[in-house]
Every structure is written in C-alpha cells, then in structure tokens.
C-alpha positions as YAML, in Angstrom:
chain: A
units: angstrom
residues:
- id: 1
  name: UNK
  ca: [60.17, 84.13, 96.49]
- id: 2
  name: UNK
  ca: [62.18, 87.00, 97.62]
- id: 3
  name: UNK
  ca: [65.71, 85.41, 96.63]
- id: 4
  name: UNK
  ca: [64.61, 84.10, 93.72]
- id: 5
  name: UNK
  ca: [63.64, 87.33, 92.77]
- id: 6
  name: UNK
  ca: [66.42, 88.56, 93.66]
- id: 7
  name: UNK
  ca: [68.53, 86.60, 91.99]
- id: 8
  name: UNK
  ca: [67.22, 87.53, 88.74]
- id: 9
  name: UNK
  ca: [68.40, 91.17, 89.46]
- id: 10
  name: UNK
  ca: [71.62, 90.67, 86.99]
- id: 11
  name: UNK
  ca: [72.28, 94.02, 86.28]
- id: 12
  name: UNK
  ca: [73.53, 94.70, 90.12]
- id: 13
  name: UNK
  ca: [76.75, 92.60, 91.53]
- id: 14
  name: UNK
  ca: [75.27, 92.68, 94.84]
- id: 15
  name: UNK
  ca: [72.09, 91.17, 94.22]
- id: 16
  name: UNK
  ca: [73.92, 87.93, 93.65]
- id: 17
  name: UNK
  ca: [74.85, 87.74, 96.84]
- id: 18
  name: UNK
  ca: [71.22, 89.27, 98.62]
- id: 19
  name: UNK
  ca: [69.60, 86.17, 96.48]
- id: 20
  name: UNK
  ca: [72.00, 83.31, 97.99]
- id: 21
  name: UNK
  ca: [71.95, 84.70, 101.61]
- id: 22
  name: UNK
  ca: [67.99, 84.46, 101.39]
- id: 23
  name: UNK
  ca: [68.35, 81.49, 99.69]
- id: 24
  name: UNK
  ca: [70.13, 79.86, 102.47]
- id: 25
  name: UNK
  ca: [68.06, 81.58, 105.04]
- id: 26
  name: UNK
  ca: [64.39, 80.55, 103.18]
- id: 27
  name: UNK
  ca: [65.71, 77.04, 102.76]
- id: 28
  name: UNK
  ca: [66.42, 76.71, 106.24]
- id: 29
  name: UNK
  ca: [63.18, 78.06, 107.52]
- id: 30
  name: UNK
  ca: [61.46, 75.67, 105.17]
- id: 31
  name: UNK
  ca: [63.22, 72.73, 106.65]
- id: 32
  name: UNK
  ca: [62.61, 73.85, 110.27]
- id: 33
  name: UNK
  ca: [59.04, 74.19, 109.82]
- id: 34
  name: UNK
  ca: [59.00, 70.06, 109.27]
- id: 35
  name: UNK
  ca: [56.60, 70.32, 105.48]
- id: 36
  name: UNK
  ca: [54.24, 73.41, 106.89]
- id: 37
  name: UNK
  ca: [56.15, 75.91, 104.97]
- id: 38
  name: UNK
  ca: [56.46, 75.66, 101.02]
- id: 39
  name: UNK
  ca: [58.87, 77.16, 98.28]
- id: 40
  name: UNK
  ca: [61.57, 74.99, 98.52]
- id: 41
  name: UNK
  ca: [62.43, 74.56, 94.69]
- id: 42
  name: UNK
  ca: [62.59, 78.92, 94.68]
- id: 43
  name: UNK
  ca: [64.92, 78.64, 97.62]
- id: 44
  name: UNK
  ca: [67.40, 76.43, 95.47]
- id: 45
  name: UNK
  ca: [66.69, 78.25, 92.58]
- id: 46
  name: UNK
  ca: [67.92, 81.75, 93.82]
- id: 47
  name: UNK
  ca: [70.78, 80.20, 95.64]
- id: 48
  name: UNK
  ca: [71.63, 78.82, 92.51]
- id: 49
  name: UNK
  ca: [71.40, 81.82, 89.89]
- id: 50
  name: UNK
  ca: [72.35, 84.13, 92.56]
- id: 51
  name: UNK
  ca: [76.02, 82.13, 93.17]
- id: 52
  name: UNK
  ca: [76.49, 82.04, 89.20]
- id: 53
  name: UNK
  ca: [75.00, 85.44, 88.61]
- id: 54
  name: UNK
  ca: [77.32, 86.72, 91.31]
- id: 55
  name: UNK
  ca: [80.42, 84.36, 89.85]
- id: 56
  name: UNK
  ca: [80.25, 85.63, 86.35]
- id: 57
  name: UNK
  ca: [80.25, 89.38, 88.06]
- id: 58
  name: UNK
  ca: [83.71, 88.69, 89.22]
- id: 59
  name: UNK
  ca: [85.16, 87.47, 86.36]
- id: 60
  name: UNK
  ca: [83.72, 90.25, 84.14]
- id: 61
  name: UNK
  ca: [85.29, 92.61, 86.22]
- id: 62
  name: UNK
  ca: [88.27, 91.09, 86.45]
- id: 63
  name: UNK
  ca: [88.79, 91.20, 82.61]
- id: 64
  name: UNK
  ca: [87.53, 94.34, 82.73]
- id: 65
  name: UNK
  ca: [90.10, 95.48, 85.18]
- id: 66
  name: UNK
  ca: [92.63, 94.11, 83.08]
- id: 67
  name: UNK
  ca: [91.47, 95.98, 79.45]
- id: 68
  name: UNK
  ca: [91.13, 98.91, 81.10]
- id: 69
  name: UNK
  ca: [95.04, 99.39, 82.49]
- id: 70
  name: UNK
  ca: [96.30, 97.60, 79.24]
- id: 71
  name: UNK
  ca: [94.16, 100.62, 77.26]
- id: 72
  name: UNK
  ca: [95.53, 103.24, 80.04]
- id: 73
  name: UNK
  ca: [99.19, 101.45, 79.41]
- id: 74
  name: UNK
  ca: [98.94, 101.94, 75.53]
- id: 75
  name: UNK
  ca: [97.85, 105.47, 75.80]
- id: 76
  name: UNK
  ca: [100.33, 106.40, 78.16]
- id: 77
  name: UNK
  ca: [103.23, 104.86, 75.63]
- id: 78
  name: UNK
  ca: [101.61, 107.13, 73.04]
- id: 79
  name: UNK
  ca: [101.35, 110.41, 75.04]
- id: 80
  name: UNK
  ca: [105.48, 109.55, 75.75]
- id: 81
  name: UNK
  ca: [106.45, 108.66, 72.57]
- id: 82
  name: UNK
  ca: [104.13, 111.68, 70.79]
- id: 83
  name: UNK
  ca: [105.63, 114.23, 73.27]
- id: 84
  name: UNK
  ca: [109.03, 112.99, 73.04]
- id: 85
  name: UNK
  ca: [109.26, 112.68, 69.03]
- id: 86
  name: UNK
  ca: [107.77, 116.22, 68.87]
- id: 87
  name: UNK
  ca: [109.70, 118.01, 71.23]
- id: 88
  name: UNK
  ca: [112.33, 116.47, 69.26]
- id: 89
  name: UNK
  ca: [111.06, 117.68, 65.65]
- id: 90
  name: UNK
  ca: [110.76, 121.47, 67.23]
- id: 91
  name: UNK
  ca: [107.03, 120.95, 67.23]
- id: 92
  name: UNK
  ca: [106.57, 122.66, 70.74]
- id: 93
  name: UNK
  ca: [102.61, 123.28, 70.00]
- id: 94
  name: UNK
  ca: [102.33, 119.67, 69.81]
- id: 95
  name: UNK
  ca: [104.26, 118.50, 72.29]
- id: 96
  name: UNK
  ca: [102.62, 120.75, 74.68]
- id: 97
  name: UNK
  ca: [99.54, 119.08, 73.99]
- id: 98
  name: UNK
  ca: [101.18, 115.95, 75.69]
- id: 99
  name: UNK
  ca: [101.11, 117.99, 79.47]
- id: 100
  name: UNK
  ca: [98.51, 118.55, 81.85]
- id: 101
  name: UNK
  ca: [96.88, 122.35, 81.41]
- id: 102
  name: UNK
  ca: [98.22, 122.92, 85.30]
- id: 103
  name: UNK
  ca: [101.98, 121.56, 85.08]
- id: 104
  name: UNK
  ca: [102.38, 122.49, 81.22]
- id: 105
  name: UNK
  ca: [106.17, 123.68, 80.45]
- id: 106
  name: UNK
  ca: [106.95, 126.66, 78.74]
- id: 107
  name: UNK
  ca: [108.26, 126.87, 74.86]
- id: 108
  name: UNK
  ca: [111.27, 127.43, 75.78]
- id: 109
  name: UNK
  ca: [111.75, 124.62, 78.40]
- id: 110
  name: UNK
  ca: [110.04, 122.22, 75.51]
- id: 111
  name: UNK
  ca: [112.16, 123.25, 73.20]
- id: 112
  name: UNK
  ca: [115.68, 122.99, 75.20]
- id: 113
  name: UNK
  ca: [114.30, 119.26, 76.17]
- id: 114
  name: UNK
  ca: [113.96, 118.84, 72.66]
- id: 115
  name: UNK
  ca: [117.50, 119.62, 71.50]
- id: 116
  name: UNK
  ca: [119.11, 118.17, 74.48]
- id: 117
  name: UNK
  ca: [117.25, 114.92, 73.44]
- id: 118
  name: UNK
  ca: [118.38, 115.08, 70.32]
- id: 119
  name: UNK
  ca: [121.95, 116.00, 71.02]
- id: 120
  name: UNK
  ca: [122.90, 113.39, 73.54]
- id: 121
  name: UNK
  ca: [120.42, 110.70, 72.57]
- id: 122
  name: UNK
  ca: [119.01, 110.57, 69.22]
- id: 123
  name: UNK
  ca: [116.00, 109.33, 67.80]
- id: 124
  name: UNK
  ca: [113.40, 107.40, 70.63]
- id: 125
  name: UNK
  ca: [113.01, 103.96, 69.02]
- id: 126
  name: UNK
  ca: [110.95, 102.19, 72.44]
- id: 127
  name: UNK
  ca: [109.59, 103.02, 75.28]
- id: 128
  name: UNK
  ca: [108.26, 100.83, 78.07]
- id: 129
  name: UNK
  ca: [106.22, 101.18, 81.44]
- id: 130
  name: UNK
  ca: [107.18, 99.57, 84.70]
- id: 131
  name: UNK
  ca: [105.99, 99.53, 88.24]
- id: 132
  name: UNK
  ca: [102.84, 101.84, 87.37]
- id: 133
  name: UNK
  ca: [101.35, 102.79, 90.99]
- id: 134
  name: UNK
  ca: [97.79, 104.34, 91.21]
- id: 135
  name: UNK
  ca: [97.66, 107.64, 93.13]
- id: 136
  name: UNK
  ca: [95.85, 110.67, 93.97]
- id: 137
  name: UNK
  ca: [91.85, 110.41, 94.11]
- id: 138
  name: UNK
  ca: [88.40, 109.87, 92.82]
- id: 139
  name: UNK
  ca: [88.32, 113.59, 91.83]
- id: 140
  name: UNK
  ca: [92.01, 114.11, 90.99]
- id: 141
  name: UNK
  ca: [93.63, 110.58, 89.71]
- id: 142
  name: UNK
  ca: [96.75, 110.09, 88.37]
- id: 143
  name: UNK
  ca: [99.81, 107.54, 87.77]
- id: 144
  name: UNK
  ca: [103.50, 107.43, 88.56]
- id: 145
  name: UNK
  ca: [105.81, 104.70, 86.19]
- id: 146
  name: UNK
  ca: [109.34, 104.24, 85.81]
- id: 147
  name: UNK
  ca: [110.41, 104.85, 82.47]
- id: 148
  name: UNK
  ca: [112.72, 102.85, 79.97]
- id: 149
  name: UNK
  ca: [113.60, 104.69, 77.04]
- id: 150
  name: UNK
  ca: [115.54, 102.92, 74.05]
- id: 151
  name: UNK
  ca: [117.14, 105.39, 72.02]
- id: 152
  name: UNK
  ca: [119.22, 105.52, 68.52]
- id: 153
  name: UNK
  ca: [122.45, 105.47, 69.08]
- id: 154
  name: UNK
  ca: [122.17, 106.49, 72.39]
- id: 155
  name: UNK
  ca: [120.78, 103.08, 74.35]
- id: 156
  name: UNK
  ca: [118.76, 102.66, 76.94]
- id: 157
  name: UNK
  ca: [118.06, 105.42, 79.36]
- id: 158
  name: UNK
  ca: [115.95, 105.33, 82.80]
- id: 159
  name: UNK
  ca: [113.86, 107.97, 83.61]
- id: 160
  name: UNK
  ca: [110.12, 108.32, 85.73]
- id: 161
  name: UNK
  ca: [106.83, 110.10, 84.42]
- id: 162
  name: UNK
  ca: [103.46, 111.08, 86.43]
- id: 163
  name: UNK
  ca: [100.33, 111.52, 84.51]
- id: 164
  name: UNK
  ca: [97.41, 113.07, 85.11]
- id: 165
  name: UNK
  ca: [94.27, 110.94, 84.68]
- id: 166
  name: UNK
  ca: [91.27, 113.35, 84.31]
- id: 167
  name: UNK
  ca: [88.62, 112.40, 82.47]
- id: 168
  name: UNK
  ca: [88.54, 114.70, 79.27]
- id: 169
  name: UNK
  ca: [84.48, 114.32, 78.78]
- id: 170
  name: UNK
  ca: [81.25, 112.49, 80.69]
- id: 171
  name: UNK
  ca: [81.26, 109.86, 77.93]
- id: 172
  name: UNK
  ca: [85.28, 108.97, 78.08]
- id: 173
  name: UNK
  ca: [85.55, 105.91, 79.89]
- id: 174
  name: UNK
  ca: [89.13, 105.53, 79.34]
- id: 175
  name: UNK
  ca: [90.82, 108.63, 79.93]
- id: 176
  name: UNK
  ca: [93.57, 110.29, 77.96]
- id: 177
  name: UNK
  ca: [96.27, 110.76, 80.12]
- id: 178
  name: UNK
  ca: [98.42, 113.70, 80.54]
- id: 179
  name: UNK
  ca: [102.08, 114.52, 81.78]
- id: 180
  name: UNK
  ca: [102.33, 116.19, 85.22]
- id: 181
  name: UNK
  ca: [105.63, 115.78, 85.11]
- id: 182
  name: UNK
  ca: [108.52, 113.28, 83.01]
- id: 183
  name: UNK
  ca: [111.81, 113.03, 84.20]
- id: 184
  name: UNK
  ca: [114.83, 111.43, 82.00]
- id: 185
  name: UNK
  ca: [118.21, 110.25, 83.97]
- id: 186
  name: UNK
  ca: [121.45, 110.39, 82.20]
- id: 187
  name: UNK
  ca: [124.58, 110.71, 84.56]
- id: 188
  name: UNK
  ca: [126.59, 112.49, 84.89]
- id: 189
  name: UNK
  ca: [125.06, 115.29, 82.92]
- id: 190
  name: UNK
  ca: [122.14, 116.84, 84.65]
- id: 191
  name: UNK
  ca: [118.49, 115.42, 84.67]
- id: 192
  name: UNK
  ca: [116.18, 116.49, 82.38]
- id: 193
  name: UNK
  ca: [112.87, 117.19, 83.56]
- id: 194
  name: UNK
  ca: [109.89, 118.54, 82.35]
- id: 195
  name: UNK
  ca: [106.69, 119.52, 83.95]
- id: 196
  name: UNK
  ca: [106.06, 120.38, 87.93]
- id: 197
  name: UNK
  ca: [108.36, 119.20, 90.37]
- id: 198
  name: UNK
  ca: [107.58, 115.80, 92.36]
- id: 199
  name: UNK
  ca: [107.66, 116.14, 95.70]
- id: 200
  name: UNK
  ca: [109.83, 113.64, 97.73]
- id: 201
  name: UNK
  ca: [113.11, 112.16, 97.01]
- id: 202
  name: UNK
  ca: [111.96, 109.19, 94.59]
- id: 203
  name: UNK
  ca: [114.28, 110.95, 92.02]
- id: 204
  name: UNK
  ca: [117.29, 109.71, 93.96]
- id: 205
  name: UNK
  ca: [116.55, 106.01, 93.80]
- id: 206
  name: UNK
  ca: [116.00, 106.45, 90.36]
- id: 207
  name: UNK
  ca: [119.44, 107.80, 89.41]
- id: 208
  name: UNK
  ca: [120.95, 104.79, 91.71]
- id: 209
  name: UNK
  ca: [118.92, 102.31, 89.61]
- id: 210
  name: UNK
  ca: [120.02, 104.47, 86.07]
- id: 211
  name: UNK
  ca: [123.68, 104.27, 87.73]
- id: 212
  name: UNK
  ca: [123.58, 100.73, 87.59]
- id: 213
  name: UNK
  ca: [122.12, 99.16, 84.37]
- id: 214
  name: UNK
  ca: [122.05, 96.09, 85.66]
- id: 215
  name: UNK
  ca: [120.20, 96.81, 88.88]
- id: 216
  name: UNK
  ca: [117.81, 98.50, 87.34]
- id: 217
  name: UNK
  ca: [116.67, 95.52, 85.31]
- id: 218
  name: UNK
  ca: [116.84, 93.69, 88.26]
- id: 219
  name: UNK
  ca: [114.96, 96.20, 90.26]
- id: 220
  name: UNK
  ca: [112.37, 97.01, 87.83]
- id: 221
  name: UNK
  ca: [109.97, 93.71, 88.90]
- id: 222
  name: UNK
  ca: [110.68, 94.27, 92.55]
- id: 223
  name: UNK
  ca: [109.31, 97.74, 92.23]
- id: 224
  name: UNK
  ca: [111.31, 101.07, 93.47]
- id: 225
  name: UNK
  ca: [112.73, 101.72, 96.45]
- id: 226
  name: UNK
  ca: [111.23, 105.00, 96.81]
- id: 227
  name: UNK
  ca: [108.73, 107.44, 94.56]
- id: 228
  name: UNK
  ca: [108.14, 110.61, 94.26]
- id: 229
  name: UNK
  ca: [104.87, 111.57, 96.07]
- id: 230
  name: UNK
  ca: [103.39, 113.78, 92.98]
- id: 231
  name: UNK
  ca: [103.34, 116.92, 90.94]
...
C-alpha cells in the first residue's frame, strides 16, 4: 500500500524511486510469507508507476536542462551584440546597461572601446559562444565563454567574456545575464578589455589561440587550455 502510494506522488522525482524500492521490498515479503501476506497486485503496481514516474522525471529534466542553457546562450549573444553595437553608436548609457552594477566601466572607458571598435574593426556582423564553463555559486553564479566575433571588414576576432548570472527578480527563471568582464584579442595592438580584471592567466592562452587562426578553430571543441578564474 505504501509504494503504491507512493508512487502516485508525481510531483516529487524522488518518490519514484521510494515507490519501486518498497515495491521490491513488499513484493518480496509477500512471497516469503508462502500466500499469508496479501497485496501483491499494489506491490507491482508501485514498482511499475514508480519506474515510469521516475523515467519520465529524467527526461523532463534533461530537456529542461537543455532549454534552459540554449535560452541563457541566446541572451548572452544579445547582451554582446547590444553592448558591442552601442558602445559602437556612442550610446554609453546603453551600453552600460550591458555590465554588472559591481564591474560596470566608466563613460569614458565605454566610450574609448567604442571608437577603438570602430576604428580597427568595423561593424559586428556575428558573434558566437564556445566552451561556456559554469562557475561561481548558488548565491553568486556566473559564466566564462570564449568569444568569436565576425566583424565588417575587419574578420574574425577572438576574444573571452564572464557574465554575471544573478537573478534580476523572484519570478525570473531565466536570468538576464550581465558582463563582469569582456575581453577582445587583436595582436599586436593591445587588448581591449572592459569590465573587472580576471584573475589568473587564462588571457594568455587566449592570445596564443587568437595568434593562430587556425588553432583556435581547432582548439575551440577541445576547450581552452587555461581560464581566467573570474572578475
């Protein structure tokens, strides 16, 4: 009675589970006891609904799983791409809006980024995300990516971003992330960064990597050598 019961539970993952391992242990009980004990056919029945119950939790969070990073992805290629296009358009009140209140450059860094964009790059036609890594914590969450920027005239140019992951409001489920920091890679004229510093060296392997075209291509499904720790 008590796994079938439980088995019914379908609004908890776990109960799945609670229902089959009673199941199993009910059903042997009842065939130890040689026809003194009854409840056989609940037995089955909440080893049964408890294994699909408990199957069907899996794969809903596995697609869940899935939506949610492709969401995060998407608005992560719209905070770059809105920042970047701004900056580049002299709106520094907008682009501002792109940072993290606590790593949030001033006007006159924005702007300089901006014009130096502009100047040696042109107009941001692409972007795309690679080798996204979780970090930080339940309280504090955020993600580092490598960057691949596709510019007019100027090409393709490597670069790395962290953003900041905060939940903006009790009711946001996917949250609307924010630069801590973005850094752009265009040798041999110095980096342009934005944002606080990362700790660590992870900048280094990414100016190898934007060195080398090639290897970054190649590197970018292997994952990087090294990253930057965080803002």
């Amino acid at each position: 009675m008590a796994a079938f019961i439980t088995s019914l539970a379908l609004c908890c993952p776990l109960t799945g589970m609670v229902a089959v391992f009673l199941g199993f242990l009910a059903h042997r009980r009842i065939t130890a006891s040689g026809g003194r004990l009854g409840g056989r056919r609940l037995a089955l029945a909440g080893i049964a609904i408890g294994t699909a119950s408990t199957v069907i939790w899996l794969f809903s969070w596995d697609a869940f799983g899935k939506w949610y990073l492709e969401a995060l992805e998407e608005r992560m290629l719209g905070t770059t791409r809105s920042m970047i296009d701004d900056a580049v358009a002299g709106d520094l009140a907008a682009a501002s809006l792109g940072f993290d209140a606590a790593s949030t450059p001033e006007q006159a860094e924005l702007a300089e980024f901006g014009v130096t964009i502009a100047e040696r790059f042109g107009e941001l036609i692409d972007v795309e995300l690679k080798d996204a890594v979780m970090l930080g914590d339940t309280l504090d969450p955020r993600m580092e990516v490598r960057l691949v920027l596709d510019f007019d005239p100027g090409g393709i140019r490597y670069g790395a971003a962290a953003f900041s992951l905060r939940a903006r409001a009790l009711d946001d489920v996917i949250p609307q992330p924010k630069f801590l920091w973005i850094e752009i890679v265009d040798p041999p004229n110095p980096l342009l960064r934005l944002g606080s510093e990362p700790a660590g060296s992870g900048v280094d392997a990414i100016e190898s990597d934007a060195e080398d075209p090639a290897a970054a291509v190649e590197n970018g499904g292997k994952g990087p050598r090294e990253r930057p720790s965080g803002a």
